[in-house]
VMD Tcl script that draws the C-alpha trace (Angstrom):
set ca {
  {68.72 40.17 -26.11}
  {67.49 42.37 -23.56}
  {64.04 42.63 -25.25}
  {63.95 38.95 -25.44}
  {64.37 38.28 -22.14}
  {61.89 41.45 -21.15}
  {59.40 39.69 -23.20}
  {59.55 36.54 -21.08}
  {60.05 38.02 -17.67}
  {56.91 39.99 -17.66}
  {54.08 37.62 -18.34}
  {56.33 35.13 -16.01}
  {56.01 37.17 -13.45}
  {52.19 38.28 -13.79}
  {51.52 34.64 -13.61}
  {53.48 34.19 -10.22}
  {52.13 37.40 -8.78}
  {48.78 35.85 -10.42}
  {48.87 32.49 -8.79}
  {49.99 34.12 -5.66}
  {47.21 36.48 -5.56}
  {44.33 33.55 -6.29}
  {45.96 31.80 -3.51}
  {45.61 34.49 -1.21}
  {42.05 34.71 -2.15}
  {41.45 31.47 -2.05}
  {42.27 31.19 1.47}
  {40.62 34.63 2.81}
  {37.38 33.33 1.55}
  {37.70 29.55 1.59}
  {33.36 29.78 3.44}
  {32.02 31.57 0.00}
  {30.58 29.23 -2.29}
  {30.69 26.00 -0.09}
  {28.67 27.70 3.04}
  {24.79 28.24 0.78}
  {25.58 24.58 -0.78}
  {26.60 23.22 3.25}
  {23.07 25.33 4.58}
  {21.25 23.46 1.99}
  {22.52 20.23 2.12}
  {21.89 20.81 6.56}
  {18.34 21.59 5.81}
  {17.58 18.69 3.16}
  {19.21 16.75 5.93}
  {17.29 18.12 8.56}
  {14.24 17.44 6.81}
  {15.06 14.02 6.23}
  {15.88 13.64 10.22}
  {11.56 15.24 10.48}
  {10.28 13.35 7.98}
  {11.72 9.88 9.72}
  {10.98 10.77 12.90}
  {7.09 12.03 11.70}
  {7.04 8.12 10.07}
  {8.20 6.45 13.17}
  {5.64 8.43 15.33}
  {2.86 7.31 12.90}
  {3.88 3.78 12.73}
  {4.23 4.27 16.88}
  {0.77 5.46 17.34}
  {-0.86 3.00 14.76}
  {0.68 -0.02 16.56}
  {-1.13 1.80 20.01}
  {-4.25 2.32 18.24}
  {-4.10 -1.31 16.73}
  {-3.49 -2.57 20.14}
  {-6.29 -0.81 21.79}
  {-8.90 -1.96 19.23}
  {-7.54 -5.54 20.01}
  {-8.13 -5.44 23.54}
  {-11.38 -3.67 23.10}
  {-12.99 -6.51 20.84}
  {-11.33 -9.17 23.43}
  {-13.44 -7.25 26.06}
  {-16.89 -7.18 23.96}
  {-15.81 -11.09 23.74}
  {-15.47 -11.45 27.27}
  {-18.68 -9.24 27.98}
  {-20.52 -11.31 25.79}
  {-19.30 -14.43 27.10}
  {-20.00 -13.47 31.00}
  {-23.75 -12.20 29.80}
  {-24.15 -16.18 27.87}
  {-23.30 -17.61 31.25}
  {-25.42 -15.50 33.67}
  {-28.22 -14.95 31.55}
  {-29.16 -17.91 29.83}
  {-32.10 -19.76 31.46}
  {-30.99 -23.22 30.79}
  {-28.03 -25.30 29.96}
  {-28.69 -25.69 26.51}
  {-29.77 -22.17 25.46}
  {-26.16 -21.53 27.30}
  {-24.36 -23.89 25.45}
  {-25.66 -22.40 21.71}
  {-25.06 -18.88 22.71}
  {-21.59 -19.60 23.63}
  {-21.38 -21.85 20.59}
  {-22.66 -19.14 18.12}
  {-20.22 -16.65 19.84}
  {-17.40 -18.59 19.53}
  {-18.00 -20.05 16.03}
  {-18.11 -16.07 14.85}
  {-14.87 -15.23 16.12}
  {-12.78 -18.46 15.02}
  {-15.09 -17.98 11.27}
  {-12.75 -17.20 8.65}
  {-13.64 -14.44 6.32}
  {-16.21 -14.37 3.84}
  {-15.77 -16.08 0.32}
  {-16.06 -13.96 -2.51}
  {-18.12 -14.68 -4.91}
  {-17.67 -17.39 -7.36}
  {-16.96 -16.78 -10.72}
  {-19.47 -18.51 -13.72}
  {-18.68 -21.76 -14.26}
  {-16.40 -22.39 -17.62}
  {-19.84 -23.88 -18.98}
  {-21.26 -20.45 -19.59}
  {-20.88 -18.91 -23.04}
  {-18.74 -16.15 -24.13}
  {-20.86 -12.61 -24.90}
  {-20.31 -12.38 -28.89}
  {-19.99 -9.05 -30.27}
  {-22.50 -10.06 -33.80}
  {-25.75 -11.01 -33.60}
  {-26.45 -14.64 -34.37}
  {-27.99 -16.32 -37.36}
  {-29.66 -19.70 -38.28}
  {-27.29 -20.81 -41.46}
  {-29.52 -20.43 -44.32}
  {-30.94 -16.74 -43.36}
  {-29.51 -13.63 -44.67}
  {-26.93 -12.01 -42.09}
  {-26.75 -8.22 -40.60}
  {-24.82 -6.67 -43.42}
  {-26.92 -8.54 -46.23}
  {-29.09 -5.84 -48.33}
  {-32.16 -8.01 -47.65}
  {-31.56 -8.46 -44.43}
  {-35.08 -6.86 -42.06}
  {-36.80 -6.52 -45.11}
  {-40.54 -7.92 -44.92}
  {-41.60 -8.66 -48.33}
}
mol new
graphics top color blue
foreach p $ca { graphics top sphere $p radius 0.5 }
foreach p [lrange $ca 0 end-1] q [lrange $ca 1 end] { graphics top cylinder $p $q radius 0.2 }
display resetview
């Protein structure tokens, strides 16, 4: 009985002194494993953060740029306008100038071209024939006689 109960007691106990062990490990070194997989995940993160921040800057500076080409084309308008009025020699040459200025900046944009009208025929891809000639793959067909 003795041997019996040796041969359970051992491997019970190397599987407490086991688990205790592991434990102990397991809290001496809990920063192992999780720190290189926390460093990436900062830096992925931290790229993300520089990467949003580049976007908003762009978007930023576009909306600036946007603006200042804006206010430059209202001041060519203006220029143009002031140059109508003080250099025209009459009334009427005043009048068209502004009218021609004005017309270009409320014209909408260019149409594209039309496409053919529907009464146009469809390219064919065989060569056509009057009905009683030979056709194209006909063994006569070019032959002068």
């Amino acid at each position: 009985m003795e041997l019996s109960l040796l041969v359970w007691l051992l491997p019970t106990l190397a599987l407490v002194v086991g688990v205790i062990v592991g434990f102990v490990v397991a809290r001496l070194l809990p920063n192992a494993a999780p720190s290189s997989t926390q460093r990436q995940l900062d830096d992925i993160q931290q790229r993300f953060d520089s990467y949003q921040n580049e976007v908003v800057t762009h978007f930023n500076s576009t909306a600036s740029l946007v603006q200042r080409l804006t206010q430059s084309y209202q001041d060519v308008q203006d220029h143009l306008a002031e140059g109508a009025n003080r250099l025209a020699l009459d009334e009427l040459t005043r009048q068209r100038l502004l009218a021609a200025l004005h017309s270009e900046a409320a014209q909408a944009p260019r149409d594209r071209l039309t496409p053919p009208k529907d009464t146009a025929e469809v390219p064919r891809d065989y060569a056509p024939k009057s009905p009683n000639s030979p056709g194209m793959l006909d063994e006569s067909y070019g032959i002068k006689r």
